[in-house]
DRENDO-1510 file (C-alpha; in Angstrom, 1 decimal, always signed):
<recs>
REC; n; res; u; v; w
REC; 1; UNK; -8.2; -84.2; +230.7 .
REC; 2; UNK; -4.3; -83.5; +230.7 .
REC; 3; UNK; -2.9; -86.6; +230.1 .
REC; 4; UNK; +0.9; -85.5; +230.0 .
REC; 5; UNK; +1.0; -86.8; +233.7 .
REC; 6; UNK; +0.7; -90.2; +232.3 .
REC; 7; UNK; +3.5; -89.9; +229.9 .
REC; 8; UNK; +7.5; -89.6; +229.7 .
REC; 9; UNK; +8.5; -87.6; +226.4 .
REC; 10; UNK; +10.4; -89.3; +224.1 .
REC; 11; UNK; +14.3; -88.6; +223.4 .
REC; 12; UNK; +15.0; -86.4; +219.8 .
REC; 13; UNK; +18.0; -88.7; +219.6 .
REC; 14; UNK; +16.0; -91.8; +219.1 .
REC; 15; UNK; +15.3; -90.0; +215.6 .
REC; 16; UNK; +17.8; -87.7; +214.4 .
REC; 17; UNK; +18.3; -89.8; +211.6 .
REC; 18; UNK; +14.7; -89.1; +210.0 .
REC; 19; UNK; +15.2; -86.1; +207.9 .
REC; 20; UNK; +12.9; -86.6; +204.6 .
REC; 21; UNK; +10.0; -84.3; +204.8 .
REC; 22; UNK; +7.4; -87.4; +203.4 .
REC; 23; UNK; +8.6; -89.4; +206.4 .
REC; 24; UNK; +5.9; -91.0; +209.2 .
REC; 25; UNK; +7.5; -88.9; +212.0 .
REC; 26; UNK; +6.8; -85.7; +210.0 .
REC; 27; UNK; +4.2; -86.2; +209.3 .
REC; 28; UNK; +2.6; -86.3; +212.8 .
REC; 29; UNK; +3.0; -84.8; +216.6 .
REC; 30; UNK; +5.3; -86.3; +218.8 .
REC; 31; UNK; +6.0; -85.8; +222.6 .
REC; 32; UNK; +9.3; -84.8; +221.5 .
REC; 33; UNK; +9.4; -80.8; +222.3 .
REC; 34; UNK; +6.2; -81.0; +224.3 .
REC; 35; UNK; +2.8; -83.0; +225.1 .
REC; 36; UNK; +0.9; -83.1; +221.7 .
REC; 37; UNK; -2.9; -82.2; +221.9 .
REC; 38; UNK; -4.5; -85.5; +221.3 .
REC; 39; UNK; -8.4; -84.3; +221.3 .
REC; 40; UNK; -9.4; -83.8; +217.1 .
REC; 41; UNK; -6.9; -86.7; +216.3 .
REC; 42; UNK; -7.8; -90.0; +214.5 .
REC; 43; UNK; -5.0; -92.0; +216.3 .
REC; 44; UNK; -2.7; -91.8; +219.4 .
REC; 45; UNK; +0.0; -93.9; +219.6 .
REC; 46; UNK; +1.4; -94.5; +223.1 .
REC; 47; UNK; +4.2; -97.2; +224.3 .
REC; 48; UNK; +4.5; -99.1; +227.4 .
REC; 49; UNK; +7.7; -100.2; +228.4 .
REC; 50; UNK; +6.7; -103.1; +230.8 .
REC; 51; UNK; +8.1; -106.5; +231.3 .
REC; 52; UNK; +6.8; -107.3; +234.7 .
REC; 53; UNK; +4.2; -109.6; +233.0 .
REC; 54; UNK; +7.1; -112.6; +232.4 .
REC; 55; UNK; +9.9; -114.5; +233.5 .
REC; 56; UNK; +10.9; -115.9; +230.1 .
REC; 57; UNK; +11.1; -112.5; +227.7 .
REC; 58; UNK; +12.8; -110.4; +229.2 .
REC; 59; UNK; +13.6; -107.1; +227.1 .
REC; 60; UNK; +10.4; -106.8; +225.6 .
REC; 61; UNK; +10.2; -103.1; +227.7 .
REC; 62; UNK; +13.2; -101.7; +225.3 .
REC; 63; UNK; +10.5; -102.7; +222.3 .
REC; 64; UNK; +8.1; -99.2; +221.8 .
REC; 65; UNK; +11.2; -97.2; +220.9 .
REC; 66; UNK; +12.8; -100.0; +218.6 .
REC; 67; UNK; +9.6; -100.4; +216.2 .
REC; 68; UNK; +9.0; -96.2; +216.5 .
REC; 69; UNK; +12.7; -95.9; +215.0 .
REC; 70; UNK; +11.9; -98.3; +212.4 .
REC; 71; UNK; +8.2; -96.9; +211.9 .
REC; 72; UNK; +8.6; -93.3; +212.0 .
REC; 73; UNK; +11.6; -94.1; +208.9 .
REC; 74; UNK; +8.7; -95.1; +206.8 .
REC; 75; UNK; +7.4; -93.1; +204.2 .
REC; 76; UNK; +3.9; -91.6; +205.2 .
REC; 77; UNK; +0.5; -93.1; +203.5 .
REC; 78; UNK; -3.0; -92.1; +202.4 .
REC; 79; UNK; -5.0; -89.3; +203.7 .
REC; 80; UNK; -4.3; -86.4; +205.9 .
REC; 81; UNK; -2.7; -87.8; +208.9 .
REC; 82; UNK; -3.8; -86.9; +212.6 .
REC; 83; UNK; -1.7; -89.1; +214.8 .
REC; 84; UNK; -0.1; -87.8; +217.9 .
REC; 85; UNK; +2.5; -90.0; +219.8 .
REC; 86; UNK; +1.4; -89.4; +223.7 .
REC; 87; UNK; +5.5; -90.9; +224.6 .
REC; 88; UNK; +6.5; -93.7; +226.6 .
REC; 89; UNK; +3.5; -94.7; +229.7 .
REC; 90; UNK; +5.0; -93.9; +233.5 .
REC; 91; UNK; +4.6; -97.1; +234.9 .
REC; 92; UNK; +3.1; -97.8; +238.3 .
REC; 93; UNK; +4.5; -99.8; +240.8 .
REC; 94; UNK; +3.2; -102.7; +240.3 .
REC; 95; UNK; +1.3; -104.3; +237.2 .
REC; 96; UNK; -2.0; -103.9; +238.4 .
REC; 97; UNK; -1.1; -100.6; +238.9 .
REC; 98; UNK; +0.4; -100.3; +235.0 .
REC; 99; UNK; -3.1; -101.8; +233.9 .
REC; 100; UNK; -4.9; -98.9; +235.6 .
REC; 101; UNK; -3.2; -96.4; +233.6 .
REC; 102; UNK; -3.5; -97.9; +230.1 .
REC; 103; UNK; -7.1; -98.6; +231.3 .
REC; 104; UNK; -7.4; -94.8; +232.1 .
REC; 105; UNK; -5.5; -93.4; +229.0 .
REC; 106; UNK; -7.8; -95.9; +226.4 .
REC; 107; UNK; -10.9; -94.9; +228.1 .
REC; 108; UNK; -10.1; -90.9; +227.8 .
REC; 109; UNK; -9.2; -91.4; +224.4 .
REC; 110; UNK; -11.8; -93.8; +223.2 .
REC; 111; UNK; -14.8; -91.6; +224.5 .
REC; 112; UNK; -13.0; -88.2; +222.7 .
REC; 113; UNK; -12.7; -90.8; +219.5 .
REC; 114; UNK; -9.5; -91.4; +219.2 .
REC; 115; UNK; -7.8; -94.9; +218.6 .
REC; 116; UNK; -5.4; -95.9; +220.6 .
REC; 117; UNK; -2.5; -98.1; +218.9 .
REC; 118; UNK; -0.4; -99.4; +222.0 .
REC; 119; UNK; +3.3; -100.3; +221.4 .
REC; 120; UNK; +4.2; -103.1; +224.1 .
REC; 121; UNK; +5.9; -104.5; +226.4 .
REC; 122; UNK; +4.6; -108.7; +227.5 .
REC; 123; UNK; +1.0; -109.3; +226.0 .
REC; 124; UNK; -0.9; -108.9; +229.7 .
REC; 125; UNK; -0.8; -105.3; +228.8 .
REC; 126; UNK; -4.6; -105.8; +227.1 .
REC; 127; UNK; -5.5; -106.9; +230.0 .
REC; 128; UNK; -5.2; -102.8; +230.7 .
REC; 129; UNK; -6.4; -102.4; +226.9 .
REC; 130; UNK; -9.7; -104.5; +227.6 .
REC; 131; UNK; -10.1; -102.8; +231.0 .
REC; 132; UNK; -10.6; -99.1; +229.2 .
REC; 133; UNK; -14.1; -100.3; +228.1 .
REC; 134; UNK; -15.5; -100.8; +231.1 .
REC; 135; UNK; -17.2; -97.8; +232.0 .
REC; 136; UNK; -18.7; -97.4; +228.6 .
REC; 137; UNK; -21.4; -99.5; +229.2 .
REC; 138; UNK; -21.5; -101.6; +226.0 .
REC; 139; UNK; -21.0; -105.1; +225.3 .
REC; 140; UNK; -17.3; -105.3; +223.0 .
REC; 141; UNK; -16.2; -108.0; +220.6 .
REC; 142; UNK; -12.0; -108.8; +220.9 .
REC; 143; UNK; -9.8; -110.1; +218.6 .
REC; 144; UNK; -6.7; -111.8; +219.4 .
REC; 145; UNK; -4.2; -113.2; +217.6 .
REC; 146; UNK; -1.8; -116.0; +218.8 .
REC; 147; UNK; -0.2; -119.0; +218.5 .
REC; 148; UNK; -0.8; -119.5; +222.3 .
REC; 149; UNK; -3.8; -119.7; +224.1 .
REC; 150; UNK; -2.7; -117.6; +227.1 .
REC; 151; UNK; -5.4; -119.3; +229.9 .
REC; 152; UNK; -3.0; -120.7; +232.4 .
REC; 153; UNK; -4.1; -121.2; +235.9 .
REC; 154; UNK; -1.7; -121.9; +238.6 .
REC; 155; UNK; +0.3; -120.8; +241.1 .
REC; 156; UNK; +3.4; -118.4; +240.2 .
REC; 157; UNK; +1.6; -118.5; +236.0 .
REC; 158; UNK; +3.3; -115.2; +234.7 .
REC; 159; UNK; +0.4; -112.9; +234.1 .
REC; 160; UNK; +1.1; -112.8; +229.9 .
REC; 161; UNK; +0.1; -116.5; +229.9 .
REC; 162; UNK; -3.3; -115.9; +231.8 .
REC; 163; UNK; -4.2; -112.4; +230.7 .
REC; 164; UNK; -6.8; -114.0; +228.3 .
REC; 165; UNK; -8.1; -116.2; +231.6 .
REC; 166; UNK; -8.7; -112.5; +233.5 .
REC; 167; UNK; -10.2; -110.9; +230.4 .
REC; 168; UNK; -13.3; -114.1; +230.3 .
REC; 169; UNK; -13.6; -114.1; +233.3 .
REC; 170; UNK; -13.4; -110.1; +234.4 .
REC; 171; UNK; -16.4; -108.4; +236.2 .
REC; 172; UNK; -18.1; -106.4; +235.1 .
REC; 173; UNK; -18.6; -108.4; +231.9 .
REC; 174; UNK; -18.9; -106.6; +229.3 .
REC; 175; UNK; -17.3; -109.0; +226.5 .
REC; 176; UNK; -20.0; -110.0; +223.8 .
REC; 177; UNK; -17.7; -112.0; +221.7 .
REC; 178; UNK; -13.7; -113.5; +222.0 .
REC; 179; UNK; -12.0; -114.8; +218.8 .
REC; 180; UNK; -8.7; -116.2; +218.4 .
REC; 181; UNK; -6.9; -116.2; +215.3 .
REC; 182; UNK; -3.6; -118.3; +214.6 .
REC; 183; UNK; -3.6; -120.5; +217.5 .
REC; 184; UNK; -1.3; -123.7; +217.0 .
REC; 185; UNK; -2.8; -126.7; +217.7 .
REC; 186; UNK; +0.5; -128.5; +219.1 .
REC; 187; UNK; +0.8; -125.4; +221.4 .
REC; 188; UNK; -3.0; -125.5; +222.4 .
REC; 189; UNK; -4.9; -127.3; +225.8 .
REC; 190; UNK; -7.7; -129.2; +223.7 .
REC; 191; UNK; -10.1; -128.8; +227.4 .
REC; 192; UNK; -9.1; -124.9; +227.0 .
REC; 193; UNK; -10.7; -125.0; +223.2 .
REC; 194; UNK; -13.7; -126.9; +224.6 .
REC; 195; UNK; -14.2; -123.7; +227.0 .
REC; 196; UNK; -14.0; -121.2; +224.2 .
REC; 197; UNK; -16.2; -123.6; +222.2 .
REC; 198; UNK; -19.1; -124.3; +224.7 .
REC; 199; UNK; -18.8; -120.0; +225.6 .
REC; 200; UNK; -19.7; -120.0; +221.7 .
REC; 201; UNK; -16.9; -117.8; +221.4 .
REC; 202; UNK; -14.3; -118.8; +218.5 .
REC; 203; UNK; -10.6; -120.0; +217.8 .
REC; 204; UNK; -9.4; -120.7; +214.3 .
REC; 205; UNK; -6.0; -122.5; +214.1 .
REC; 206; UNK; -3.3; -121.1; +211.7 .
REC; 207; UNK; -4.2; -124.3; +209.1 .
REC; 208; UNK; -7.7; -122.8; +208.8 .
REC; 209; UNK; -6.4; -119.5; +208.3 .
REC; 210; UNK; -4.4; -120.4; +205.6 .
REC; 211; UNK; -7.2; -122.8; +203.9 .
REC; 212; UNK; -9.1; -119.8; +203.0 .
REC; 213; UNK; -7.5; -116.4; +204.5 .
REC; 214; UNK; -9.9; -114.3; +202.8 .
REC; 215; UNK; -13.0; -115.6; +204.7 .
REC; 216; UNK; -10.9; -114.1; +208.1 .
REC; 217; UNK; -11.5; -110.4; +206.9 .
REC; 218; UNK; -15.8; -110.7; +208.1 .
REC; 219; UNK; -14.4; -112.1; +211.4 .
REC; 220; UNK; -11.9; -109.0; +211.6 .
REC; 221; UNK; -14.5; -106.6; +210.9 .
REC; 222; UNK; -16.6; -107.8; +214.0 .
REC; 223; UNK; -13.7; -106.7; +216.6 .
REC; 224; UNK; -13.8; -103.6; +218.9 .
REC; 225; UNK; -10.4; -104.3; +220.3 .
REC; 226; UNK; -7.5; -105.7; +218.4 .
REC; 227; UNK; -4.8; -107.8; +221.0 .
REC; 228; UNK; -1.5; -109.3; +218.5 .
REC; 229; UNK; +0.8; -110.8; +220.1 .
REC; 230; UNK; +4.3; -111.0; +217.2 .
REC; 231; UNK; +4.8; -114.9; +218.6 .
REC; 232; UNK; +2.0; -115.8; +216.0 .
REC; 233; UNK; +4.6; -114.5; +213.4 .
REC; 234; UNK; +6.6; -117.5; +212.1 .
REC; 235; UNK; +10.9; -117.0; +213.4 .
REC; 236; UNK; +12.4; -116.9; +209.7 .
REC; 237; UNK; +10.2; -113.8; +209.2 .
REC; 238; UNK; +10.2; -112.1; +213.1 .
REC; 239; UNK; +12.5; -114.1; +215.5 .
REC; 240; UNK; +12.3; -111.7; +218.1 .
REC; 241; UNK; +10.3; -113.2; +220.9 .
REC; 242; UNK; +11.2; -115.7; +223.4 .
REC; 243; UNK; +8.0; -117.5; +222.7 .
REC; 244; UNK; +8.3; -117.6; +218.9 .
REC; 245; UNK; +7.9; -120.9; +216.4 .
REC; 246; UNK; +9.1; -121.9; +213.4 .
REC; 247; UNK; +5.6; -122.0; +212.1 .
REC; 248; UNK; +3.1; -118.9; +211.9 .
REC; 249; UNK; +1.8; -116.4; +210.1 .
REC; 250; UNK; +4.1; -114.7; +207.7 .
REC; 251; UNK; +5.1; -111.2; +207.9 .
REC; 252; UNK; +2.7; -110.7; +204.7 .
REC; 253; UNK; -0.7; -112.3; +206.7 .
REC; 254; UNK; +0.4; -110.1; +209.8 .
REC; 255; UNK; -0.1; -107.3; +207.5 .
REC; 256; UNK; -2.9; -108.0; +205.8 .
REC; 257; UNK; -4.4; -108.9; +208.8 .
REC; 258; UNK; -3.9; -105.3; +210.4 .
REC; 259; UNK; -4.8; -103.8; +206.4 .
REC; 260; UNK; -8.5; -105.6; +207.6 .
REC; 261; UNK; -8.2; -104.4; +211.1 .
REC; 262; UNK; -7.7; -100.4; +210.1 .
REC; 263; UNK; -10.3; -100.7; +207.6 .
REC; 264; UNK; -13.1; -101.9; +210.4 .
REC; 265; UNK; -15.7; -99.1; +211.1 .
REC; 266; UNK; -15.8; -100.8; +214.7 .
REC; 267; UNK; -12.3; -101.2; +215.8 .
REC; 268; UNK; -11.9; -98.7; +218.3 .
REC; 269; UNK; -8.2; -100.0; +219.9 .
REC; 270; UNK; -5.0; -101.9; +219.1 .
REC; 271; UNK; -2.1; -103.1; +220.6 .
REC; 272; UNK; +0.7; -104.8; +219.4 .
REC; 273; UNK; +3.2; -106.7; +222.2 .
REC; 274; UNK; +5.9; -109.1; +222.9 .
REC; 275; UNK; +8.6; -107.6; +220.6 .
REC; 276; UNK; +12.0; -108.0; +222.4 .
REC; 277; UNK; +14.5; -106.4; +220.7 .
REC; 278; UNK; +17.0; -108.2; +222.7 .
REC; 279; UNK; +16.3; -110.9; +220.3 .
REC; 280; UNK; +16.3; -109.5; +217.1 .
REC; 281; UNK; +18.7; -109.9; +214.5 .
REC; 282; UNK; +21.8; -107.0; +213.6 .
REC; 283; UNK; +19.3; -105.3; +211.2 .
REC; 284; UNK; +16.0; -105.4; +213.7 .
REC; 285; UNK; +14.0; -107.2; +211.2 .
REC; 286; UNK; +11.3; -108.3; +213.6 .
REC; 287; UNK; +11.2; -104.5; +214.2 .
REC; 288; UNK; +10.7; -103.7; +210.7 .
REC; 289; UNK; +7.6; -105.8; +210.5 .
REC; 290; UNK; +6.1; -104.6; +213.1 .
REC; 291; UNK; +6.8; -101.1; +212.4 .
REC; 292; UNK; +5.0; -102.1; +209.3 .
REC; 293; UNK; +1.9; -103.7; +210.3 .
REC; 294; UNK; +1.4; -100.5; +213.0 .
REC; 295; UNK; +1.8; -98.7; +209.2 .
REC; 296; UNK; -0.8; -101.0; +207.3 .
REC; 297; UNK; -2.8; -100.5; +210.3 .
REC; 298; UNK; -2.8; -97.2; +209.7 .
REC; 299; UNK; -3.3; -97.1; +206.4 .
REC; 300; UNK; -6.2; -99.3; +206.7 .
REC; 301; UNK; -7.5; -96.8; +209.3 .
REC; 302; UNK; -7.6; -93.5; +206.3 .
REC; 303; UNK; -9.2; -96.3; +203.8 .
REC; 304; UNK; -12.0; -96.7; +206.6 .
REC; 305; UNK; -15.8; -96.3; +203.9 .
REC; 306; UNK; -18.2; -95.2; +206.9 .
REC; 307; UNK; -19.5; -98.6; +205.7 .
REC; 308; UNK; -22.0; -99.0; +208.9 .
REC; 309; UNK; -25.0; -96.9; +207.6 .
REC; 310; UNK; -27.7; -99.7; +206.4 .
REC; 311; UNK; -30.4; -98.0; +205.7 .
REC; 312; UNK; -29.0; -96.1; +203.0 .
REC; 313; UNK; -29.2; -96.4; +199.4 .
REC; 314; UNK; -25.4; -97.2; +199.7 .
REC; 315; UNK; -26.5; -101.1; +200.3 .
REC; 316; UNK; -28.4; -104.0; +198.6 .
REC; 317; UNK; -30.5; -105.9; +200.9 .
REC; 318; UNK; -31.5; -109.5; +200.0 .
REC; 319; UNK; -33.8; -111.6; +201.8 .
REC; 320; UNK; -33.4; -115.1; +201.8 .
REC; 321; UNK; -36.3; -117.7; +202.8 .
REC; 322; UNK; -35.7; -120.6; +204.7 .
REC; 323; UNK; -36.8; -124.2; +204.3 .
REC; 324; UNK; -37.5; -123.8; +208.3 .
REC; 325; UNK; -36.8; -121.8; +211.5 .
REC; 326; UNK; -35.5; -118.8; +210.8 .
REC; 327; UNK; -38.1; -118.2; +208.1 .
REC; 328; UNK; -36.1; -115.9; +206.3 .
REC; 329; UNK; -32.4; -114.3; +206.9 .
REC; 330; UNK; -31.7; -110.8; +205.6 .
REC; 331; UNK; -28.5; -110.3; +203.9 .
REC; 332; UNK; -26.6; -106.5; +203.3 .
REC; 333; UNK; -24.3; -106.2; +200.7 .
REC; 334; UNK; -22.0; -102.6; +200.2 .
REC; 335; UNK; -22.2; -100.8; +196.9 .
REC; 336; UNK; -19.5; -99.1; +198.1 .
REC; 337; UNK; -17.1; -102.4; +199.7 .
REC; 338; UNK; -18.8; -105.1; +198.4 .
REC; 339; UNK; -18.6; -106.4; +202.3 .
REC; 340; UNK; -21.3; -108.4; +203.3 .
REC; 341; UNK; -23.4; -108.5; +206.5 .
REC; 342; UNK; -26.5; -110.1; +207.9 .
REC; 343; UNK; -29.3; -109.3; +211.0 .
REC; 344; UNK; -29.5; -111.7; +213.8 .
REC; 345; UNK; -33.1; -111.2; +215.7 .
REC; 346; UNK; -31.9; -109.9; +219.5 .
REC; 347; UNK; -33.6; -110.8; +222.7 .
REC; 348; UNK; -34.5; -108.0; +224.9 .
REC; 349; UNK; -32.0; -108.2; +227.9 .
REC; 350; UNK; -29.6; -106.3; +225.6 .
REC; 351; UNK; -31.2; -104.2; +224.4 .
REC; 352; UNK; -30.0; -101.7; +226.7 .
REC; 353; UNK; -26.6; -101.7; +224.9 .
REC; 354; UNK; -25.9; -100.2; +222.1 .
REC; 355; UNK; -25.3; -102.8; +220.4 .
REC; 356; UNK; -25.7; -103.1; +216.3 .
REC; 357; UNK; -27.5; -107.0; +215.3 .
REC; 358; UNK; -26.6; -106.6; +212.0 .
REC; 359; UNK; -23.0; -108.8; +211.9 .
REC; 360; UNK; -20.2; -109.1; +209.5 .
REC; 361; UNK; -20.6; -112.2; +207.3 .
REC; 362; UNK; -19.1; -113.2; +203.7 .
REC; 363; UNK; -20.8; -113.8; +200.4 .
REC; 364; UNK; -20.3; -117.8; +201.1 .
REC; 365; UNK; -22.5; -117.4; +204.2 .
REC; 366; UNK; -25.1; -115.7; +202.1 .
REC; 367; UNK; -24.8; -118.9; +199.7 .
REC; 368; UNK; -24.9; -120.9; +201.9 .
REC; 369; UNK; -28.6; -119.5; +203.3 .
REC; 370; UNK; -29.5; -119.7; +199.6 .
REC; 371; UNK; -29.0; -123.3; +199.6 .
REC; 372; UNK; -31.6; -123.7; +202.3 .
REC; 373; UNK; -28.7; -124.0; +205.4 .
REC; 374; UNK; -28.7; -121.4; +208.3 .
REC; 375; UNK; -24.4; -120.2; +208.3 .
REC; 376; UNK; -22.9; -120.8; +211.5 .
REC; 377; UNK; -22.4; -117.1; +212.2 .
REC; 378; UNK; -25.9; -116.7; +212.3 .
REC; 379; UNK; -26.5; -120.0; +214.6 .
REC; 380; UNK; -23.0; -118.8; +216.9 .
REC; 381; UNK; -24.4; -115.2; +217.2 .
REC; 382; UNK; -28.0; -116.1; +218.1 .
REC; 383; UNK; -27.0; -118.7; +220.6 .
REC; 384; UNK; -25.3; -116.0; +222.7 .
REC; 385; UNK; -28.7; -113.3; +222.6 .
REC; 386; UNK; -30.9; -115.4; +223.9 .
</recs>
């Protein structure tokens, strides 16, 4: 399908500045001149300039042309790039009309197997994101990270603080897992947490996250969709959103987050939302980490080890007996990553997804089956197959 009637080219002024020849912009096809060709690409970056989604951040629709000025100045990374930029989104008239066509463009370039990485505009835009699964007919995992919850019910609720509330609870369901990363507890409705908890779906607050940060990447790698909102970046490192805090991740854990979310074999989306530049300092600093966690993303993305083939001599499996039910757990360990993953018996009402049982874990999951426990990944993942 042509999709250049969803998209508004993008002004040669915005980058008149980028002359180097290793530059990002050169280094890929932009809807500058004309509409690039998006089918045979790895990536396709598209922006949405929407703000109809709050009452509080306004500005956050001048943000997709801010973080490509400071993104496309970057110097380009590993691998042979294929990345288009498919331009700014035409809006509709409304928002649900807006979600439509990111649903639409994310569908067409998910089944030709292309990512897309979305530049926003408010965080409701996922909503959209979320929404270009649907026809697809296979259960998805999403990962979101930030410091709010966004479940708000209510009367006049501006749809990016209940876009997470319409992706639970959106028919057809499709949604196989939700995890939150970098919630703040102070920010958080405890009854909200109870929901996510009793769904046996996760939320991890920004203390755990930075107890162990390593131990996130196995929870990263289980995501088809990748939702981050910048407010779970601390102020003295990306001030620009109304919603900010003075405590978050810093602009080194946003990155290495997105290093982890390029590198997973299953991630097939990504969008990145509530950057107002409005807000940002006389340098755009909030820009320039954002512009650099698109980057990491990407680099991640070229690092990708096609590391979801288990039956290969590429692995080590290791079975582990149990003291009781299960009777044994089997463990996978990449020669080639070192990741770690482990099977989850399946009952048979899904088995008419494609759907892989065999789940990201880490190596202190598999010790902690060797020491005669069953990991709560295993007991979390099982509960929600039967």
């Amino acid at each position: 399908m042509d999709l250049k009637i969803f998209f508004s080219p993008l002004d040669e002024e915005l980058f008149s500045h980028i002359k180097a020849s290793n530059s990002f912009l050169k280094n890929i096809k932009a809807n500058i001149d004309k509409m690039p060709d998006y089918r045979g690409s790895d990536i396709a970056i598209f922006g949405v300039e929407e703000e109809r989604g709050t009452n509080n951040n306004i500005g956050t629709a001048q943000g997709p042309n801010v973080i490509r000025q400071k993104l496309y100045s970057l110097k380009k990374g590993y691998g042979a790039y294929k990345v288009v930029d498919l331009g700014n989104l035409r809006l509709g008239v409304d928002l649900d009309e807006t979600y439509g066509r990111i649903k639409e463009v994310c569908q067409i370039l998910i089944e030709q197997n292309v990512l897309p990485v979305i530049l926003g505009g408010t965080h409701d835009l996922d909503y959209g994101q979320y929404k270009g699964y649907e026809g697809m007919e296979k259960l998805i995992s999403v990962l979101n990270i930030d410091a709010y919850l966004d479940m708000e019910e209510g009367l006049n609720v501006p749809a990016s603080t209940h876009h997470i509330h319409n992706i639970l609870v959106h028919e057809p369901n499709y949604l196989f897992h939700y995890t939150h990363l970098g919630y703040q507890t102070y920010l958080a409705d405890q009854n909200l947490l109870q929901i996510l908890e009793k769904l046996y779906f996760e939320s991890h607050r920004l203390g755990k996250l930075r107890h162990d940060f390593k131990e996130i990447e196995p929870i990263i790698r289980n995501a088809d969709m990748l939702s981050f909102d910048i407010s779970a970046i601390k102020s003295a490192d990306a001030p620009a959103s109304a919603h900010v805090q003075p405590f978050g991740l810093t602009g080194e854990e946003a990155c290495q987050i997105c290093w982890y979310a390029g590198l997973n074999e299953k991630l097939s989306s990504a969008g990145f939302y509530e950057y107002n530049p409005v807000l940002d300092d006389d340098n755009m600093k909030t820009a320039s980490v954002v512009a650099t966690m698109v980057w990491y993303f990407i680099e991640g993305f070229y690092h990708r080890k096609n590391d979801l083939k288990f039956k290969t001599n590429d692995y080590t499996r290791f079975v582990v007996s149990m003291p009781s039910d299960p009777e044994t757990i089997s463990f996978f360990k990449s020669k080639l990553s070192e990741k770690w993953w482990m099977e989850v018996p399946i009952s048979h009402p899904y088995l008419k997804y494609d759907r892989n049982i065999i789940i990201p874990c880490s190596y202190e999951d598999y010790k902690i089956a060797t020491s005669g426990e069953v990991p709560d990944r295993f007991v979390h993942a099982q509960a929600k197959m039967v």
